[in-house]
Every structure is written in structure tokens, then in C-alpha cells.
N, CA, C and O atoms as a GROMACS GRO file, in nm:
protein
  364
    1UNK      N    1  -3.926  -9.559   7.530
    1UNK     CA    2  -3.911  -9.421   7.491
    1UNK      C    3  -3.854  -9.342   7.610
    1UNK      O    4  -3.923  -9.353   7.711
    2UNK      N    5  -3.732  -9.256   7.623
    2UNK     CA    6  -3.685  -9.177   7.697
    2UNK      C    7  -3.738  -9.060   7.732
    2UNK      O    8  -3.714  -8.974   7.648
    3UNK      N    9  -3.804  -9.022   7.829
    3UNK     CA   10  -3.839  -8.878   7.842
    3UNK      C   11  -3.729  -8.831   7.933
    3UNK      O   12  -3.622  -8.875   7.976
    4UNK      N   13  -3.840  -8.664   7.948
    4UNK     CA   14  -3.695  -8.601   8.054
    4UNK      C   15  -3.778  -8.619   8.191
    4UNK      O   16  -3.748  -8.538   8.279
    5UNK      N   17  -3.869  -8.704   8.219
    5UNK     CA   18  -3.919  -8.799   8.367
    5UNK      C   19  -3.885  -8.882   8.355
    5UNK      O   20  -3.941  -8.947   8.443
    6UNK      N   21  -3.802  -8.967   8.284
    6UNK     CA   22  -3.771  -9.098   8.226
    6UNK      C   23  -3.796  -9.201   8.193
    6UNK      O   24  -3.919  -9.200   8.196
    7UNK      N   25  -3.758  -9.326   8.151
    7UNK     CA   26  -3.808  -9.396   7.987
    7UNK      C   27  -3.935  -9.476   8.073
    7UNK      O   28  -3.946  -9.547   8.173
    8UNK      N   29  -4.020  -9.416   7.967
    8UNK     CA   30  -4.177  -9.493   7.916
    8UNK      C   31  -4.142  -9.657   7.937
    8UNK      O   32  -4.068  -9.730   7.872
    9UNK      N   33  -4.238  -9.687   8.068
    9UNK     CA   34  -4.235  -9.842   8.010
    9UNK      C   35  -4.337  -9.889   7.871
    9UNK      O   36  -4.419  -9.823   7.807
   10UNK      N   37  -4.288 -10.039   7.858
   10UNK     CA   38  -4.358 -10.056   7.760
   10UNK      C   39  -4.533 -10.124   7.838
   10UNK      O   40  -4.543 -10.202   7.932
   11UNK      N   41  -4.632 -10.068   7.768
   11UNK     CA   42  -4.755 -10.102   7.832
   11UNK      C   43  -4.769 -10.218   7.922
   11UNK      O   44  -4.799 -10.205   8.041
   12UNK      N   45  -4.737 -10.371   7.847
   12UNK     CA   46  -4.733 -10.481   7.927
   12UNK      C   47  -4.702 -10.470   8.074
   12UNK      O   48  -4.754 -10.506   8.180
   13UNK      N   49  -4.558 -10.383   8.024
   13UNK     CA   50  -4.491 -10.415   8.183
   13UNK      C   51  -4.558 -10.269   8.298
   13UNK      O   52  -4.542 -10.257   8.419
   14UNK      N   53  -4.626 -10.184   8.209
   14UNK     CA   54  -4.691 -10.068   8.270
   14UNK      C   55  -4.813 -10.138   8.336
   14UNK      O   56  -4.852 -10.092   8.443
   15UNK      N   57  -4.890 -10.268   8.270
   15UNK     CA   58  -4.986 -10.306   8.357
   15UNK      C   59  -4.973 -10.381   8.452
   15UNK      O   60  -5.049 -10.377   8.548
   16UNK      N   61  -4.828 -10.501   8.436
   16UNK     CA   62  -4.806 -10.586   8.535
   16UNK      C   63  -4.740 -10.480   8.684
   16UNK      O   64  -4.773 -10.504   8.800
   17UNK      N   65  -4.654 -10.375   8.649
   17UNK     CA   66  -4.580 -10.322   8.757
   17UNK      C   67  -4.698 -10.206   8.813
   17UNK      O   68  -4.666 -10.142   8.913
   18UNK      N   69  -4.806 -10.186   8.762
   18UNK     CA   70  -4.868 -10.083   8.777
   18UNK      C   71  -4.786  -9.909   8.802
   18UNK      O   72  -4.827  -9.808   8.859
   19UNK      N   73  -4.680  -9.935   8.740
   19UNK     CA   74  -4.595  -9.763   8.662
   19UNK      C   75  -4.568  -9.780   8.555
   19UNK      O   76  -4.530  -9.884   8.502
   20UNK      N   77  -4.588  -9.654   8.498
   20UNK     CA   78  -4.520  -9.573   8.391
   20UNK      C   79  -4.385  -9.563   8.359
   20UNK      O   80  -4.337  -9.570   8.246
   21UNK      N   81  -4.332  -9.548   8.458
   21UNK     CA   82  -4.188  -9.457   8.391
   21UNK      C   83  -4.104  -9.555   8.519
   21UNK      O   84  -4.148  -9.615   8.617
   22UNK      N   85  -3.930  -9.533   8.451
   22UNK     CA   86  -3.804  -9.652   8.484
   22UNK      C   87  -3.705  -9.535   8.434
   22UNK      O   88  -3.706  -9.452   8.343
   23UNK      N   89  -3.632  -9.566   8.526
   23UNK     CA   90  -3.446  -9.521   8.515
   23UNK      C   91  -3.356  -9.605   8.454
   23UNK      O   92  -3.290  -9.691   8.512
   24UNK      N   93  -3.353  -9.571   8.298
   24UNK     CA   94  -3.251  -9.653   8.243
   24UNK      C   95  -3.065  -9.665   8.240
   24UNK      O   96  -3.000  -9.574   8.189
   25UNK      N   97  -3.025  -9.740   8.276
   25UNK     CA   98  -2.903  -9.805   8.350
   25UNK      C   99  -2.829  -9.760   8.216
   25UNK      O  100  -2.849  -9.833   8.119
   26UNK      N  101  -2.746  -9.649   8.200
   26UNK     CA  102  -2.670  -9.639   8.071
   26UNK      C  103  -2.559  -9.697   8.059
   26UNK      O  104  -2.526  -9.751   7.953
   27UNK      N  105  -2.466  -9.695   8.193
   27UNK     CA  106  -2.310  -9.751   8.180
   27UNK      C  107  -2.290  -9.783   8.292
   27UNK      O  108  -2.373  -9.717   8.354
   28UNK      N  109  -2.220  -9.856   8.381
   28UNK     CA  110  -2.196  -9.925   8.487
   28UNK      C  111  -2.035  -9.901   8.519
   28UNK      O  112  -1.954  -9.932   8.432
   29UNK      N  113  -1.998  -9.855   8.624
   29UNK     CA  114  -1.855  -9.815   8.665
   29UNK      C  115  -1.795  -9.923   8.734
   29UNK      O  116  -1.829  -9.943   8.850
   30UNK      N  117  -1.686 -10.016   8.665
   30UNK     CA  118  -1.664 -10.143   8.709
   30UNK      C  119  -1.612 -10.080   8.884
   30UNK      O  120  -1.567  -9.970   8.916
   31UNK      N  121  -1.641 -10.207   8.972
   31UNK     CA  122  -1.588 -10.196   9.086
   31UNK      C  123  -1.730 -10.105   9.182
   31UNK      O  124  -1.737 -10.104   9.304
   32UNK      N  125  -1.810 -10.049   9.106
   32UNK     CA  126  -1.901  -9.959   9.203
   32UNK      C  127  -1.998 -10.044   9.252
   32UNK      O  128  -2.010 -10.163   9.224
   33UNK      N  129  -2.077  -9.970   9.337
   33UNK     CA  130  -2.207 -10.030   9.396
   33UNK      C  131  -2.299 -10.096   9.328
   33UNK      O  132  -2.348 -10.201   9.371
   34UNK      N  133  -2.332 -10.041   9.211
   34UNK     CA  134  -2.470 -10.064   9.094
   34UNK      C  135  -2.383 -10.190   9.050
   34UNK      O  136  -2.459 -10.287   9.047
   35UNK      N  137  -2.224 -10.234   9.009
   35UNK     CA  138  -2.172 -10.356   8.952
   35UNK      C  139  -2.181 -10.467   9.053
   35UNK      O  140  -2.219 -10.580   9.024
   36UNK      N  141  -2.146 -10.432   9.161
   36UNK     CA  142  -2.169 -10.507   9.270
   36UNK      C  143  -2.316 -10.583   9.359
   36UNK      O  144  -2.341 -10.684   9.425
   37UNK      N  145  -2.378 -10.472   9.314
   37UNK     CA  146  -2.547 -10.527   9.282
   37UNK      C  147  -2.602 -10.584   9.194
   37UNK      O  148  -2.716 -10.626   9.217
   38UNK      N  149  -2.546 -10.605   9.063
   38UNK     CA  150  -2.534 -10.688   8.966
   38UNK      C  151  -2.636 -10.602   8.818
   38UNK      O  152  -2.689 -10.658   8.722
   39UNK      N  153  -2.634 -10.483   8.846
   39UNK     CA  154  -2.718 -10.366   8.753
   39UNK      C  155  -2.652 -10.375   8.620
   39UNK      O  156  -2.531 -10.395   8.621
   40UNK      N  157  -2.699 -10.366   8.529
   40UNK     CA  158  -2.615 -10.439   8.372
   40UNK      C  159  -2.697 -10.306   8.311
   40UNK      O  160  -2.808 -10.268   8.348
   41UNK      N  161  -2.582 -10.221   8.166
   41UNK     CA  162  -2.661 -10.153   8.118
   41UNK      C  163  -2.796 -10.185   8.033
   41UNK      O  164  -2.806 -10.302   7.996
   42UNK      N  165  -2.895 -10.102   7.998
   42UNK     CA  166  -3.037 -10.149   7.950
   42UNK      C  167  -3.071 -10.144   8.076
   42UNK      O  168  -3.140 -10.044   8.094
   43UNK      N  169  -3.054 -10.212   8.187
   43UNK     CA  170  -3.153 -10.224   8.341
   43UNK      C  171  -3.279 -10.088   8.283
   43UNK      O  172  -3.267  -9.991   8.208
   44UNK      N  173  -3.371 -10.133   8.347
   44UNK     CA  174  -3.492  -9.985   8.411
   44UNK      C  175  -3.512 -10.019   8.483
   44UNK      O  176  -3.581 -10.120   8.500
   45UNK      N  177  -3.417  -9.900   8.628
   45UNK     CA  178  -3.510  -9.949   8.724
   45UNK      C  179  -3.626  -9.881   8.758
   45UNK      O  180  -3.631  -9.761   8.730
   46UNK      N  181  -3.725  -9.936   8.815
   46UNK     CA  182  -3.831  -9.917   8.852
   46UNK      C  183  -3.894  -9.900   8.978
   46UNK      O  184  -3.999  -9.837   8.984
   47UNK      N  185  -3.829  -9.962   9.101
   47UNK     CA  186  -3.826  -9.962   9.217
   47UNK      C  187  -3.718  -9.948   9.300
   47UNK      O  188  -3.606  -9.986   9.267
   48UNK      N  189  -3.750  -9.882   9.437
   48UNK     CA  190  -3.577  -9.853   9.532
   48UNK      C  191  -3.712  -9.908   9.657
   48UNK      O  192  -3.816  -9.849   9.684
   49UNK      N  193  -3.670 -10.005   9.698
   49UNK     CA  194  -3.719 -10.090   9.867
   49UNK      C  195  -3.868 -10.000   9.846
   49UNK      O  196  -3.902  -9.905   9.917
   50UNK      N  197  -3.965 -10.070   9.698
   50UNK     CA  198  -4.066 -10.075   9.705
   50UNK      C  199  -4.132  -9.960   9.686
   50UNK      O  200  -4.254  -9.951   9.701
   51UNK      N  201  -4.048  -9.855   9.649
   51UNK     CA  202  -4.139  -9.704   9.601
   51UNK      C  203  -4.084  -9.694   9.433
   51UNK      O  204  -3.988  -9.756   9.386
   52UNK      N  205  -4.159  -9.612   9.371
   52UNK     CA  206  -4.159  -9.625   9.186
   52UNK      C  207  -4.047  -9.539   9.184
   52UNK      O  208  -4.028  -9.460   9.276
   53UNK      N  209  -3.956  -9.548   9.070
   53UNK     CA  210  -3.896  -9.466   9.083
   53UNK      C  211  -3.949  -9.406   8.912
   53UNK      O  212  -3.924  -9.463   8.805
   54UNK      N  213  -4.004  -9.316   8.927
   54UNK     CA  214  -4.015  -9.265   8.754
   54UNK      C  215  -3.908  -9.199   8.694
   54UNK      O  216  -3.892  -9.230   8.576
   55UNK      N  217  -3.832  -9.119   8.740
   55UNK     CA  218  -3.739  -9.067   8.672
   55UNK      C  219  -3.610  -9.042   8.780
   55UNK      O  220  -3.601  -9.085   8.895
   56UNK      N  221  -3.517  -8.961   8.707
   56UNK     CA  222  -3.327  -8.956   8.812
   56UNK      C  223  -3.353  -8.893   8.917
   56UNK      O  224  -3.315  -8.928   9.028
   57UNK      N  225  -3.432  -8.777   8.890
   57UNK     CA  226  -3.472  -8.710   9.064
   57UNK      C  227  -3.535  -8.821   9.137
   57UNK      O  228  -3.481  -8.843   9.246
   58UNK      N  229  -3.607  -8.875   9.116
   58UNK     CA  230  -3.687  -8.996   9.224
   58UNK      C  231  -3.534  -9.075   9.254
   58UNK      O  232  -3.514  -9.086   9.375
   59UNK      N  233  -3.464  -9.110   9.200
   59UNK     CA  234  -3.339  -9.209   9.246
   59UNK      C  235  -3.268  -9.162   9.300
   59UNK      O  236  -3.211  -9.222   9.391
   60UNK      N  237  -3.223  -8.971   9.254
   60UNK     CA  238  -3.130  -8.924   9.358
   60UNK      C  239  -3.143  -8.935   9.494
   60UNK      O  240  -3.065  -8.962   9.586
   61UNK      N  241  -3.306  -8.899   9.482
   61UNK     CA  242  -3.335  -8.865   9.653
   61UNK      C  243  -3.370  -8.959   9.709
   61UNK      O  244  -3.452  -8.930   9.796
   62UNK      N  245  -3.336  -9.112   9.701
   62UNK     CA  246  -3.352  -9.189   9.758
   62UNK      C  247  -3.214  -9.246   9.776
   62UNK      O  248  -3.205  -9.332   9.863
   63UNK      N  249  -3.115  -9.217   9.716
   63UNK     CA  250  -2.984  -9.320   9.759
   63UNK      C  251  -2.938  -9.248   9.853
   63UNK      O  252  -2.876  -9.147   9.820
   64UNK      N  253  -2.953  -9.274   9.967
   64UNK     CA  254  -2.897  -9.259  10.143
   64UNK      C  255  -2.836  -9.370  10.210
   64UNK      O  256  -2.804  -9.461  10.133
   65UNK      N  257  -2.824  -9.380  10.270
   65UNK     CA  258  -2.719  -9.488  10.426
   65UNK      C  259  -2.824  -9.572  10.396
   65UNK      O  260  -2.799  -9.685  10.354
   66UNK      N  261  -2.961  -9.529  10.414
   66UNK     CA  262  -3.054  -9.579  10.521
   66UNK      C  263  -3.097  -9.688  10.433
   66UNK      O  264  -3.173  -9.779  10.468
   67UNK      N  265  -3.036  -9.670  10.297
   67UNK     CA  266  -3.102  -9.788  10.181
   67UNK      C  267  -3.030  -9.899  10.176
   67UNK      O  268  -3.075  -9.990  10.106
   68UNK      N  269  -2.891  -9.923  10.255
   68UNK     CA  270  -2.843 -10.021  10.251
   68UNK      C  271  -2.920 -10.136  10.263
   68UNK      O  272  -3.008 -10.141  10.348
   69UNK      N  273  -2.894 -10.247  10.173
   69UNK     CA  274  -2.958 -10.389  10.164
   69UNK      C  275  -3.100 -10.347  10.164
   69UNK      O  276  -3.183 -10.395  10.242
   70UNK      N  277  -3.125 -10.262  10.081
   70UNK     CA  278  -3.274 -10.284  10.086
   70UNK      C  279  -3.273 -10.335   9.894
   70UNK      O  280  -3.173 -10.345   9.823
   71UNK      N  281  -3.414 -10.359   9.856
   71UNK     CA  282  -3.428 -10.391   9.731
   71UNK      C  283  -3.455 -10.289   9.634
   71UNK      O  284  -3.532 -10.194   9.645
   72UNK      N  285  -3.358 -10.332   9.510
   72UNK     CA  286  -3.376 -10.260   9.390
   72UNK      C  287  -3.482 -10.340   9.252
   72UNK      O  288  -3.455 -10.455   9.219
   73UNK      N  289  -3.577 -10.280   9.195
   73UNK     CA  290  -3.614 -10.403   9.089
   73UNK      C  291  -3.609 -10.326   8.984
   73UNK      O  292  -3.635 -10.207   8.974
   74UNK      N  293  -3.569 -10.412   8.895
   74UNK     CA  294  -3.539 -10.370   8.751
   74UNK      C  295  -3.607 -10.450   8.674
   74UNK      O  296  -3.641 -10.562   8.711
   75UNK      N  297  -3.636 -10.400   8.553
   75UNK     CA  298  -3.653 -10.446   8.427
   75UNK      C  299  -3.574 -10.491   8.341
   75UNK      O  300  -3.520 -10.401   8.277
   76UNK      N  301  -3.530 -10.652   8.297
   76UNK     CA  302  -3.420 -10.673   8.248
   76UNK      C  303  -3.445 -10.728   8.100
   76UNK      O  304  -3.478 -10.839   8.142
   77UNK      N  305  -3.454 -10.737   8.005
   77UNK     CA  306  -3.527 -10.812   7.897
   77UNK      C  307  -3.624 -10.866   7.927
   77UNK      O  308  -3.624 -10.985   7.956
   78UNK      N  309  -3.732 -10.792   7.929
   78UNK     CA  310  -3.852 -10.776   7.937
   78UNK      C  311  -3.921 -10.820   8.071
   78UNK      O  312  -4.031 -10.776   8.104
   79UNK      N  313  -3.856 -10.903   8.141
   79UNK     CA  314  -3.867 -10.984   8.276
   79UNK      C  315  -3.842 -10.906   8.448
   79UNK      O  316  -3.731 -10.881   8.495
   80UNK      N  317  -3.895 -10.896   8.476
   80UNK     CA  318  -3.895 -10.857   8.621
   80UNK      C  319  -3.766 -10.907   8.723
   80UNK      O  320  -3.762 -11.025   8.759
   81UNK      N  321  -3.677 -10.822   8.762
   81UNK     CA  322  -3.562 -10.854   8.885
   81UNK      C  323  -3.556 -10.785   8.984
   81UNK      O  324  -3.581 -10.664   8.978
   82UNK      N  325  -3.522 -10.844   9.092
   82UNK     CA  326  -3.515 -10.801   9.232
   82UNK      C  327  -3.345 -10.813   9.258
   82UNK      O  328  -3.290 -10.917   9.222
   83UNK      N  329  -3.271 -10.715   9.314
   83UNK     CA  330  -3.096 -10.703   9.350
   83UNK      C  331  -3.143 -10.647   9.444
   83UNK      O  332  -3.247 -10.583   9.457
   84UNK      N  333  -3.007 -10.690   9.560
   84UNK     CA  334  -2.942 -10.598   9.696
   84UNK      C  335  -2.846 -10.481   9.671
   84UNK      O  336  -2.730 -10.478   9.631
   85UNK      N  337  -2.946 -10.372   9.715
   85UNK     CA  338  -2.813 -10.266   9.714
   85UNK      C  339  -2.775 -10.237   9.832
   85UNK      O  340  -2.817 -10.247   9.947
   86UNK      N  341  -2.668 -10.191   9.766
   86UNK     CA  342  -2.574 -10.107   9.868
   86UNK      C  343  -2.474  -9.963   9.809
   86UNK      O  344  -2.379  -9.944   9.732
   87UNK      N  345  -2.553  -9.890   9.888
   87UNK     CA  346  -2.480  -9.787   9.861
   87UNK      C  347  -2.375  -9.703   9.902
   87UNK      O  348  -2.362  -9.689  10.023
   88UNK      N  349  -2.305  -9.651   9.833
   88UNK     CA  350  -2.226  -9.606   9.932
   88UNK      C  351  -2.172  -9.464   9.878
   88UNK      O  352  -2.219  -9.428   9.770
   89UNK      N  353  -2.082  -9.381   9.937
   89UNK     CA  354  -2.043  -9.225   9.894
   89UNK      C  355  -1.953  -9.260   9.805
   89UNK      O  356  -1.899  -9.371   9.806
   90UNK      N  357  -1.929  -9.174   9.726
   90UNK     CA  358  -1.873  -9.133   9.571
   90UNK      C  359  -1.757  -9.104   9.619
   90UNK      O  360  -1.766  -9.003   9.688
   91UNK      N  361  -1.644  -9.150   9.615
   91UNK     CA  362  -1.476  -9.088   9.620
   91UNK      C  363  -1.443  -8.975   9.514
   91UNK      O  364  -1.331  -8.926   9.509
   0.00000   0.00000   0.00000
């Protein structure tokens, strides 16, 4: 379920990840960072190098320099993933 803190996990994965709420991956910009990290739409992510991310403000304010190669985990069909990001500035 989508809120405007963003999408409700589903309970299971609310008890295994111990959070609530995931940033769902709507469209992917071939050639960008998130494709290159291997982020597929559906993703929720859920984590940025180990803090929750519940909703888009929690993700804005974490993509900086300083996150390079750190870990992203997502929710991918129903299963738990760990990717390297890298971020970088918007042209």
C-alpha cells in the first residue's frame, strides 16, 4: 500500500526487516546510478548503508558524496537484496 510516508511493507517482511515503510522504485533512467546499481522497477527500498528509509524525504537526505559504495537493500519479490551504490550529481 502507498502512502504519502511511503509504501506499507507487507507484515512478513515488516517483522523480518523490523520497518514499516520502503521507497518504491517506479522507473529507472537507463545509463543512471540506480541502473548501474542494478535497482529494477517494483524495488522497495528499505535501507541506505543501514538506516530505514520510510519514505522520499528519508532518501533525499541521504544521497550525498559521502554514500558512495555504501549499501542499498531492497525488497525484490518478496526476498531481501543488498546493491552498491553510487551516487552521483544530476546533469
Amino acid at each position: 500500500m502507498l502512502t504519502p510516508d511511503g509504501f506499507l511493507l507487507p507484515p512478513r517482511m515488516q517483522q523480518k526487516l523490523g520497518i514499516e515503510r520502503g521507497v518504491e522504485v517506479v522507473d529507472i533512467v537507463p545509463g543512471s546510478p540506480a541502473e548501474r546499481a542494478g535497482l529494477r522497477p517494483e524495488d522497495l527500498i528499505v535501507r541506505l548503508d543501514g538506516d530505514p528509509v520510510g519514505g522520499p524525504n528519508d532518501l533525499q537526505r541521504t544521497m550525498v558524496a559521502a554514500l558512495i559504495g555504501r549499501q542499498v537493500v531492497v525488497v525484490r519479490g518478496g526476498e531481501v537484496v543488498e546493491l552498491s551504490l553510487v551516487p552521483v550529481e544530476l546533469s
